[in-house]
N, C-alpha and C positions, 0 to 999 in steps of 0.2 A: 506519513501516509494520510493523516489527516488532514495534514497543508495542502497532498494534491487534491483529495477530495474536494476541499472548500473552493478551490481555485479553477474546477472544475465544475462546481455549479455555477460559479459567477459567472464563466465564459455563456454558459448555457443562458443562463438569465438574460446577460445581454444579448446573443443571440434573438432570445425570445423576443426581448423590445425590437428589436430591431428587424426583426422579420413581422411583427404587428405596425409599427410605424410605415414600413416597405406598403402591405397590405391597406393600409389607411390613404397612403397617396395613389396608389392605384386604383383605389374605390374611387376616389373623387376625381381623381384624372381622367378616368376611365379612355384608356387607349385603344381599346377595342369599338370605341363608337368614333366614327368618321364622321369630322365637323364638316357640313355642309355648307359648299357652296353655294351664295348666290349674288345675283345682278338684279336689283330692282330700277325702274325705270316709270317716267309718267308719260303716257300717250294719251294725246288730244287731236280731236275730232272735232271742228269747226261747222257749220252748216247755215247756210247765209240764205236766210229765209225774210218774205215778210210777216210781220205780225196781222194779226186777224179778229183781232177780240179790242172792240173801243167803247170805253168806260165814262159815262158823265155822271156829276154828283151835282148837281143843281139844289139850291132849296130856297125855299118859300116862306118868306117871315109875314105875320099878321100878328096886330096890337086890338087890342081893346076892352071894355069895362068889367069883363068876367072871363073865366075859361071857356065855356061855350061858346062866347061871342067872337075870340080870337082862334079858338080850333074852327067852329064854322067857317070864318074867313080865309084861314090858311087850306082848311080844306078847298072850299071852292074855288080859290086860284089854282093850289096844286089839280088836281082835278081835270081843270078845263086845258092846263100843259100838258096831261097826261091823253088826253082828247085827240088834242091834236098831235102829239107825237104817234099816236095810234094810226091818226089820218093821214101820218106822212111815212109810215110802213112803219113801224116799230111794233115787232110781234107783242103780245102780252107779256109772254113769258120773260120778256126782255126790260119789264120794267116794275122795279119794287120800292115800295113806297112806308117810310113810318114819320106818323103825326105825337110831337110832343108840347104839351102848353107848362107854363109857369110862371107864378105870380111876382110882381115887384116888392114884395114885402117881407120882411122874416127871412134872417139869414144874410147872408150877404149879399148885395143889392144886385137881381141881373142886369144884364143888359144884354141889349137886340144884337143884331148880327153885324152889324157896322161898328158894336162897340161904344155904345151910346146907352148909359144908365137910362132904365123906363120909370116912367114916373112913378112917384106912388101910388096903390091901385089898381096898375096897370096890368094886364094878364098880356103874354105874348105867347104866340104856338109857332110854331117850326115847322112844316110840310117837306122833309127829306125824299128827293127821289135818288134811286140807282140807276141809269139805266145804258144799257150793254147791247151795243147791235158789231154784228160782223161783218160788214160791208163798206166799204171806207164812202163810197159813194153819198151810201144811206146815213154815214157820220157826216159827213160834211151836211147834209141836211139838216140833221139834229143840231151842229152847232150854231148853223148859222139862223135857227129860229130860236135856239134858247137864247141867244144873246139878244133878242128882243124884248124877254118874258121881264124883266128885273131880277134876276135868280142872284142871291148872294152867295150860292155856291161857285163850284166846279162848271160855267158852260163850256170848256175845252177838254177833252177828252185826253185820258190816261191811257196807251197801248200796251197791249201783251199780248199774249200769245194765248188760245184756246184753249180748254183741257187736251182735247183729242189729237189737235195742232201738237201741244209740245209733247205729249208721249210719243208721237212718229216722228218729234227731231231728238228726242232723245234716245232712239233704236238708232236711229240714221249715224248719230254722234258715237255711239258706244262702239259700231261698227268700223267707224274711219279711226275711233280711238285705239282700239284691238290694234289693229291691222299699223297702226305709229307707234303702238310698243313695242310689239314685236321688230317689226323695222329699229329701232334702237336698241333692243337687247340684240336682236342677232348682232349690228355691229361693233356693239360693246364686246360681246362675247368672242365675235373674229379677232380682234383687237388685243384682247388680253389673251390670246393661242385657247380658249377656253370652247366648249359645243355647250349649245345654251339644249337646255332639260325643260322637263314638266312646269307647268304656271304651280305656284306654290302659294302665294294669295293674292288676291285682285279686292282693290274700293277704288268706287266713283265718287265724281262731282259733277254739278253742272252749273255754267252761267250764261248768265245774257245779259248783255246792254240794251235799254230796253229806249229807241228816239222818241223824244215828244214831238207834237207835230205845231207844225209853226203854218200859220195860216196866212195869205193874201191880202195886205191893205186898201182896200178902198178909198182914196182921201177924200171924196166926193160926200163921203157919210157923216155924221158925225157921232160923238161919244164912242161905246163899244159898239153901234151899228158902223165905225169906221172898218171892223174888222169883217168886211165886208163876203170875204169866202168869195170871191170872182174865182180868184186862181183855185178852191179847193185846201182843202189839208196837204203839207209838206211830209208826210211819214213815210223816212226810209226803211228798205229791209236793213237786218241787223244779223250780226256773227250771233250762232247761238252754240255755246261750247260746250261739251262734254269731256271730261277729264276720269282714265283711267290711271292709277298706280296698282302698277305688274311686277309682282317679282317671282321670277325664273330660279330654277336649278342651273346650276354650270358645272361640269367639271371635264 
């Protein structure tokens, strides 16, 4: 009587493991939640615009006996450039300027902007302009006077795109980008016998190749007045891409 006893709690016992083991891969399995389907996909949106926004970085080196005497100098050239970009339409706002001097002494030795150690002594200032007009018209004016001035910068201009320019090609791009995902999930979706569902999550990207502009030789000129600006600035429009990744429910 006692042998069945014993022999009967053991079934039980293991019973017990084994209906908690049962219980344990069902928690984690969990078969009452249906794995969700999806189809994720990247739609892009293209949008072949011109650029609008032309950028020159010019600057103005002066040398001489003190700091006053080389920021004075630097200022008055940069200055009388800034004059006459004024006089050949360049709003205000479109031109920003900072004046820096430093001595040849103490430290390691500067040098000018050609890269020519300055004497001992010698104080140089820097006269940096920014300046930014929207008109390609009016760029081709600016470059072809800065390349007169001696500027050891930038006189050919960097393009892009406006602030207000690229937030409307970025509405424009998100829109054709939507509308190219969808078009691939739907035919993903037909494809694998599947009906495509709710957007489940969407991130963007955006690019552009942004052309430099290449200007018209003059050979009649010489030095950098060869680059004479007859023909104008060469700035093509450019793709400017939006890039959506969508992913869909399916089932």
């Amino acid at each position: 009587m006692a042998s069945v006893s014993k022999s009967t709690l053991t079934f039980s016992i293991i019973i017990a493991v084994l209906v908690i083991a049962l219980g344990v891969c069902v928690y984690f399995w969990k078969p009452w939640v249906r794995t969700q389907r999806t189809i994720s996909v990247t739609g892009i949106g293209t949008i072949h615009a011109q650029p609008d926004r032309y950028t020159f970085t010019p600057l103005y080196e002066k040398q001489g006996t003190s700091s006053e005497e080389a920021t004075k100098a630097a200022t008055d050239a940069g200055s009388a450039v800034v004059a006459k970009l004024k006089e050949i339409g360049v709003p205000s706002d479109g031109i920003t300027n900072q004046i820096s001097a430093y001595p040849s002494y103490g430290g390691p030795i500067p040098y000018d902007a050609s890269g020519k150690p300055l004497p001992e002594g010698t104080y140089a200032a820097t006269y940096s302009l920014t300046v930014q007009v929207s008109d390609k018209t009016l760029s081709d004016k600016v470059a072809a006077y800065l390349i007169t001035t001696g500027a050891t910068g930038n006189s050919y201009p960097s393009v892009d795109f406006a602030p207000d320019t690229r937030s409307k090609l970025d509405l424009q791009g998100r829109q054709k980008a939507l509308a190219d995902a969808k078009a691939k999930a739907d035919q993903t979706a037909k494809e694998l016998g599947l009906t495509l569902g709710k957007v489940v999550t969407v991130s963007e990207s955006t690019s552009d190749q942004l052309p430099y502009p290449t200007f018209a030789q003059a050979s009649s000129l010489s030095g950098y007045a060869s680059y004479g600006f007859s023909g104008g600035s060469e700035v093509g429009a450019q793709d400017y891409s939006s890039g959506l990744s969508v992913t869909y429910q399916a089932h």
